[in-house]
C-alpha positions in Angstrom: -8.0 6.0 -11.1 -5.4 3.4 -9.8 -2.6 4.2 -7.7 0.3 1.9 -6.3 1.7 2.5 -3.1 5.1 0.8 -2.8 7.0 -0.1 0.2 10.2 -0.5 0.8 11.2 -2.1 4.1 14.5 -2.4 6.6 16.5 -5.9 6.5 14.9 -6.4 10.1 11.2 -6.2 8.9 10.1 -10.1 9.4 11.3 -9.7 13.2 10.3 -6.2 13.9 6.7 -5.8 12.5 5.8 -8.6 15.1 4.4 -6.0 17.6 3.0 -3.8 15.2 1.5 -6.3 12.7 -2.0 -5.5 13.9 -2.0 -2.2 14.4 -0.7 -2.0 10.6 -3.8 -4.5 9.7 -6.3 -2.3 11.2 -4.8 0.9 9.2 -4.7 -1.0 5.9 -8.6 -2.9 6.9 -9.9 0.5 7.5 -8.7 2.1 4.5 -10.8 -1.2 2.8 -13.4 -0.2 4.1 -13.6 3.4 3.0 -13.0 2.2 -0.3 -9.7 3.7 -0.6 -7.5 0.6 -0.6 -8.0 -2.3 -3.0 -5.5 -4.9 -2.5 -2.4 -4.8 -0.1 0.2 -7.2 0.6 3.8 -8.2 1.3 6.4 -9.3 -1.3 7.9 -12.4 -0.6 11.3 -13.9 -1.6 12.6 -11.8 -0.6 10.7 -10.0 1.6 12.1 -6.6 0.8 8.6 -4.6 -0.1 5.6 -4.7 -0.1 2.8 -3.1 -2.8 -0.8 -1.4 -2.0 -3.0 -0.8 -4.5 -5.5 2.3 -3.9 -8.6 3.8 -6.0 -9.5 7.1 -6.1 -9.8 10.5 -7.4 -6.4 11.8 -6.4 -3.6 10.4 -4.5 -4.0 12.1 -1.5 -5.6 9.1 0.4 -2.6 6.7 -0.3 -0.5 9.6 0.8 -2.3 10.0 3.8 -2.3 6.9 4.2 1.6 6.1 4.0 2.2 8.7 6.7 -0.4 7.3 9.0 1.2 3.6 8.7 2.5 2.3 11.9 5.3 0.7 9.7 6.0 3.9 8.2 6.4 6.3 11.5 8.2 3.1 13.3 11.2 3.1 10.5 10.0 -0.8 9.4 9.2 0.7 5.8 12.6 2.6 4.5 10.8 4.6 1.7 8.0 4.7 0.6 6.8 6.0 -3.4 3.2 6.3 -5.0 2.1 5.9 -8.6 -0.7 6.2 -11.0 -1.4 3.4 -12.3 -3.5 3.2 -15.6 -5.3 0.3 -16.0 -6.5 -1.2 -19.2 -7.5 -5.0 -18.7 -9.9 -6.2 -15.6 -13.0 -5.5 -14.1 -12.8 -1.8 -14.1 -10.2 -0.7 -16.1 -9.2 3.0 -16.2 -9.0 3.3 -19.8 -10.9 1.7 -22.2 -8.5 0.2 -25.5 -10.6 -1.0 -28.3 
């Protein structure tokens, strides 16, 4: 199963992630390489969010996740929200539709 991870970030983001940018990387890279997160990344014009997509049996990973994130516990990300996301087109879709 597919989950979504969505960010929501303060006006300030762009300026204040600057010290915790890697930090943040080395969360989300080690998270890739448990298999747990699948493709991350910011949203751009405007950069209000940013989306992180997860695979798994349960959510509890992009949960634990989330709360772990430097951006999180620092107040860059404003709220934060997680969904199941079922697939049905790509490489490994969750659901198969004839």
């Amino acid at each position: 199963m597919y989950y979504i991870l969505f960010y929501d970030v303060a006006d300030d983001y762009l300026t204040r992630r600057v010290p915790l940018r890697s930090v943040h990387l080395a969360h989300a890279r080690a998270a890739h390489a448990r298999g747990e997160l699948v493709l991350a990344g910011a949203l751009a014009d405007p950069p209000d969010g940013a989306v992180l997509i997860f695979k798994g049996d349960s959510p509890d990973a992009v949960r634990n996740f989330a709360e772990n994130d430097p951006y999180v516990i620092n107040g860059l990300v404003t709220s934060w929200r997680v969904r199941e996301w079922t697939t049905v087109v790509g490489d490994d879709p969750a659901v198969i539709v004839p």
